[in-house]
N, C-alpha and C positions, 0 to 999 in steps of 0.2 A: 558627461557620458552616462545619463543616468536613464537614458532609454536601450532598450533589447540592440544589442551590435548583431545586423545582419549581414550575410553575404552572400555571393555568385549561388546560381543556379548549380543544381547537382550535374555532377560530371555525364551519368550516366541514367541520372534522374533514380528514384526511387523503387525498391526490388518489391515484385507481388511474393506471398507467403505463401506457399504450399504445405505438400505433408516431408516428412522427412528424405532425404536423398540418398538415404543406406542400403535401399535394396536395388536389386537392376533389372528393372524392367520399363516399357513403355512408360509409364507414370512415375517411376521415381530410377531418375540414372544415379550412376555410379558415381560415386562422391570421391572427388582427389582434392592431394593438397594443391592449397594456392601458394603460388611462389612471391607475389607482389600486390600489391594495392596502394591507389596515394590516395593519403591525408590534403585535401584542397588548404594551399595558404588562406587565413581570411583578409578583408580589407584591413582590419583594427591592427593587425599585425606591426604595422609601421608608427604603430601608437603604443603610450602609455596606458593599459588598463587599469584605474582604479575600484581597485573589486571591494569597499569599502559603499560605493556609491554606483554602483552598477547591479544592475539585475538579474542580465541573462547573456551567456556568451553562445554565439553558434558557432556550429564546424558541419563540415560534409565531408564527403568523399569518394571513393568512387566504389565498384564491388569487386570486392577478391571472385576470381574464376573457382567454382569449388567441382563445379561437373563440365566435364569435355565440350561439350555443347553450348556452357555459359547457361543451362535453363534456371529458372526460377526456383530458390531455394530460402528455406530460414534459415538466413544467418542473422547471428545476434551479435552485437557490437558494443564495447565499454571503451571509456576513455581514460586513461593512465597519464597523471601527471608528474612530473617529476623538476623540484628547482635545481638538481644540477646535472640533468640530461642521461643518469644512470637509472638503467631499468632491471633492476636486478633482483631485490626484497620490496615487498610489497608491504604498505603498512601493517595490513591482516596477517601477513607472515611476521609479522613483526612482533605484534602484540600475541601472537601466540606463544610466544615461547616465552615463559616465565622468568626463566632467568633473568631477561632482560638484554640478554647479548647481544641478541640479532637487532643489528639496525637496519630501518628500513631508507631505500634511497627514493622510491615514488607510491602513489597511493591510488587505490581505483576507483572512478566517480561511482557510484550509487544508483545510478540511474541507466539502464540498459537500453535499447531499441533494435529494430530491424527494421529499420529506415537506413540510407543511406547519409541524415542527417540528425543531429537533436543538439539540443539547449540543455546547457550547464548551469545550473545558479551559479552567480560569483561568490557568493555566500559559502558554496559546498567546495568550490577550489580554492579559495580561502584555507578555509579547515582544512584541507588536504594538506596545505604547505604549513599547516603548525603543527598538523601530526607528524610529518616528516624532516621539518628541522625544529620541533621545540622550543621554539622562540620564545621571551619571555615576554611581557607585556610593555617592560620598557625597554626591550630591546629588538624589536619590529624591524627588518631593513626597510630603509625609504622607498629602495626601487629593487626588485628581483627579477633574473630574467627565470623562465619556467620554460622546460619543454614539453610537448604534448605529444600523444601519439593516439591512436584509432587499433583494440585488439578485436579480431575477427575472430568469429569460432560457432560451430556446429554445437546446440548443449541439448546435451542427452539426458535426462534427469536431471542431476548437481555437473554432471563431467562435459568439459568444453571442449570438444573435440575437433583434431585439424586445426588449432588456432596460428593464426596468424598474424604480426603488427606490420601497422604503417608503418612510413617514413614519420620521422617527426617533425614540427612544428615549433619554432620556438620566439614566445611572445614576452614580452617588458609589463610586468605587472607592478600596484602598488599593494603589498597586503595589510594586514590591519590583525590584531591581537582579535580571538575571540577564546573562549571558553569553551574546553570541547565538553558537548555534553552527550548520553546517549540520543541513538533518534528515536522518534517517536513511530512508537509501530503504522505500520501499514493498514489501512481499514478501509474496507468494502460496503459497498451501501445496497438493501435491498431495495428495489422496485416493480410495482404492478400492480395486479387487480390482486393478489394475495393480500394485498397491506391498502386497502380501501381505495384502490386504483390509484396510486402514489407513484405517477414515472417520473420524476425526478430526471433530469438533462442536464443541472447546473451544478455548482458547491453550492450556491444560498438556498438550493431545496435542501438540503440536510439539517434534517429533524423537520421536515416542514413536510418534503414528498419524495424525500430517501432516506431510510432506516438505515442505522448502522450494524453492522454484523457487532458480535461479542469479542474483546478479547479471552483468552483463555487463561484463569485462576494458574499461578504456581507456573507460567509457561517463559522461559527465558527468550525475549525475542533481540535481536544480532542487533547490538548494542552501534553500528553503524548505519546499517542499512534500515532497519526497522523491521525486516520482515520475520516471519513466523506465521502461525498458524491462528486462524479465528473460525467461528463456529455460528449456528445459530440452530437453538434449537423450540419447537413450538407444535403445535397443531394445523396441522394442515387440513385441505380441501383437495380438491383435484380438478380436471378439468377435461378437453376433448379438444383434441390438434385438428385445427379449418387447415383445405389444402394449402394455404398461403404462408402455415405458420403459426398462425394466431391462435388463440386458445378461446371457445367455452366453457370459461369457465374462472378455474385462480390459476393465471399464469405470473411468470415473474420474470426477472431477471437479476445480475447484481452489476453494478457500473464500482467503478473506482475512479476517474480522472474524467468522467463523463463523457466521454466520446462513446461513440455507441458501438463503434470498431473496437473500441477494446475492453469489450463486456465478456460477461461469462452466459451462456446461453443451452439452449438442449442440442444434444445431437442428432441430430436426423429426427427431430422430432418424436423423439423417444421416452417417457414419464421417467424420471428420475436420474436424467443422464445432465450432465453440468460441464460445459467443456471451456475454455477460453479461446474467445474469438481474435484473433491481432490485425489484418485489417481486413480480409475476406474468410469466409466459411461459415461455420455456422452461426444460425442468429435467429435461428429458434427461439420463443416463451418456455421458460422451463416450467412442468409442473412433477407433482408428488403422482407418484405410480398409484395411491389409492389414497381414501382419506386415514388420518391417524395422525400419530404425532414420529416427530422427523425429525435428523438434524442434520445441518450441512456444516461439512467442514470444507473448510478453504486453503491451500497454502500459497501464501501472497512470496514465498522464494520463487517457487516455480509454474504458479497460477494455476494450478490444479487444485480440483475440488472436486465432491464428491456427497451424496445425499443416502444416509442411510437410516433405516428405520430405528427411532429411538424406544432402548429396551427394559430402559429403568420404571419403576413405579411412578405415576401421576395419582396423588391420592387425595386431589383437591381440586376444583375450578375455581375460585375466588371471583370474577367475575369483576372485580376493580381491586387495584391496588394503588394506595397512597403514598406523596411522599412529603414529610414534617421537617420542619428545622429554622433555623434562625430568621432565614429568609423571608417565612409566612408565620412568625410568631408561633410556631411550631402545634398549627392547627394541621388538618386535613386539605390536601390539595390533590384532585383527584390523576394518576398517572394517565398518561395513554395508549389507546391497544396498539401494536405491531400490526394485528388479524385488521383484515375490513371487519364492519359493524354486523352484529348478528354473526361471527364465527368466536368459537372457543379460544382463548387466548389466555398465552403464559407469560408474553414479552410484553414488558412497557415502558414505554418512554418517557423523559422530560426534558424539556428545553431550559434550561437556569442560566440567568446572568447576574453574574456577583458585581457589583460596583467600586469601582476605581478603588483602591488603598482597603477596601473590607474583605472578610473571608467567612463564609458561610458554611456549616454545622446541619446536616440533614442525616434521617434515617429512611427504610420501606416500612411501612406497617399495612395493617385494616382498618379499615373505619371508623373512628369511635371507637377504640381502644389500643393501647401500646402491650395490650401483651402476644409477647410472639413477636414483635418489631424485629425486623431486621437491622443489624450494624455490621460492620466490621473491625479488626484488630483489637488491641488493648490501649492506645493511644488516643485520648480523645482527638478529634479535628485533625488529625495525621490524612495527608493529602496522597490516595490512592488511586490509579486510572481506572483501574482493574483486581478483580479477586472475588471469592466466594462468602458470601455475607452468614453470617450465623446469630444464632435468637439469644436472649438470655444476655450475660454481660457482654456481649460486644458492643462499642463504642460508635459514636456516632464520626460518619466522613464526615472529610473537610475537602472544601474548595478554594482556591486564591481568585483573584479579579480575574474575570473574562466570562467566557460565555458558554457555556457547553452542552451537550447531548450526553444526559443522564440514564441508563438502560440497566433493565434488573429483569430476571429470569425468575418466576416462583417457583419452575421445575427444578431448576439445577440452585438455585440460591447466587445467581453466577449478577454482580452487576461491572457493568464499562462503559467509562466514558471520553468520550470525544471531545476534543477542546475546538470550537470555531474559531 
């Protein structure tokens, strides 16, 4: 069972996105609650899932009625597992309460839609069932059953409102001990004529012809889900909206999963405006209201973001930034710009791949000289994603084996990186 388990056709097929159904008028009716919705059985159901050697589980369903009319609306959907069919604490209510008392009886997958269907890793419902019964390593059940269900809900900011669940679903899993660990934050990629016409479409364009956004220094991000806040901030250009959309100029966009439906884009063709597209509306090139320097902040909870003028001191161009260490015999190796060629640039990147069983020791400097080098912490080769690098004694990062996208800000001292 080591290929994606698919099934049936959606009951009612797939809902269009609109804008919200709170007010009542002609364009958005009156939002009521739904009283029902089913969760579609799949085919695999009559089987054993070995979610140890499987990849991807699917589900569908059908849509909760949320307006009199049944029109087209954003609803967002999560899926809730639970191995012994009570839905009552949630792991996240779980681990909040210190004491430890509250136990939880299911967990919430990670991963949202408003689709009428989506794909589970078996990996993520895996972990669900070890954060919910604490299993030990050598004490794994051979065979669990698990029930599923589909929670519907209207979300308003953080607040899910009107929510409603399926029926549930209940499948014969094998699970398998893992280690829970945090996730790894969420990160958005830039693309366009802003960053030397780099549109990136795929994952293997990153570092190649999609930039990563920055994480953010000192920022706690939700040690499940990965999400939180990132940024990027640099020099801009600007540009002039064709009627079609397209820009004269530095237009951009940001993708995260590479669909181009679920990018973040301008709105109504407006300089400075950043909206998130899910799979109709805008899709707009976003540009900077003037030239100068900018920063955009993103939040990958609730895919909103936002571009405002950055207010701090720039009290240097440097023009190249290097980056030294074990790697390259800790000569000068020259970073790369963010900016297309010929614009002023603060962001630079590097693609490194450390080699099987080694670990690699780099700092940022200038040219032909280490002083002023940039490190971080007080631990030499101490392996950080992210954080704000400092001159003088801070210590040089560390990497383990793999491959990643290295990124250092000279305005903010802010570097993050990206594992491929």
């Amino acid at each position: 069972m080591k290929s994606k388990y698919m099934i049936g056709a959606l009951l009612f097929g797939i809902i269009s996105l609109f804008a919200s159904c709170s007010d009542d008028n002609n364009s958005n009716p009156t939002l009521i609650q739904p009283t029902e919705f089913s969760m579609i059985t799949p085919a695999y159901a009559n089987t054993v899932v070995d979610l140890e050697h499987s990849k991807e589980l699917s589900f569908s369903w059908s849509q909760p009625k949320y307006t009199a009319d049944n029109a087209p609306i954003n609803v967002t959907y999560e899926v809730q597992v639970s191995p012994s069919g009570s839905f009552t604490i949630s792991a996240d209510e779980a681990a909040a309460d210190e004491s430890g008392n509250t136990v939880a009886d299911y967990d919430i997958m990670s991963k949202t839609t408003q689709k009428c269907s989506v794909d589970i890793s078996a990996e993520e419902i895996d972990k669900g069932l070890v954060r919910v019964m604490k299993f030990a390593e050598d004490a794994v059940p051979a065979e669990q059953e698990i029930s599923v269900r589909i929670n519907a809900y209207i979300l308003e900011g953080t607040k899910k409102l009107n929510a409603i669940a399926s029926n549930v679903v209940k499948l014969k899993v094998n699970p398998y001990f893992v280690e829970l660990k945090d996730a790894t934050p969420i990160m958005w990629y830039l693309v366009g004529n802003m960053f030397g016409g780099k549109w990136g479409n795929k994952k293997e364009d990153i570092g190649v012809n999609a930039l990563p956004m920055f994480l953010k220094p000192n920022f706690s991000y939700d040690k499940k889900k990965g999400t939180g806040e990132i940024e990027y901030t640099n020099f801009f250009t600007t540009g002039t909206y064709k009627d079609n959309g397209d820009v004269d100029g530095s237009g951009f966009k940001i993708q995260s999963d590479f669909d181009w439906t679920h990018s973040m884009n301008a709105k109504g063709n407006v300089a400075g405006t950043i909206v998130y597209r899910a799979t109709e509306g805008e899709s707009g090139h976003c540009v900077a209201p003037k030239e100068g320097y900018w920063t955009i902040k993103l939040n990958t909870a609730n895919n909103t973001a936002t571009m405002v003028e950055y207010k701090g001191e720039v009290n240097k161009t440097y023009g190249t930034i290097q980056i030294a260490g074990s790697f390259n015999d800790w000569k000068d190796t020259p970073m790369l710009p963010y900016n297309t060629e010929g614009v002023e640039n603060h962001a630079w990147y590097y693609v490194m791949d450390v080699p099987a069983g080694t670990k690699a020791e780099f700092k940022f400097k200038l040219a032909g000289t280490w002083d002023g080098a940039w490190g971080y912490g007080s631990q030499a080769g101490a392996v950080n994603m992210y954080g704000k690098c400092g001159t003088g004694g801070n210590e040089n990062l560390g990497l383990e084996e793999g491959k990643y996208v290295i990124s250092f800000n000279d305005i903010t001292g802010s570097f993050s990186i990206v594992k491929l």
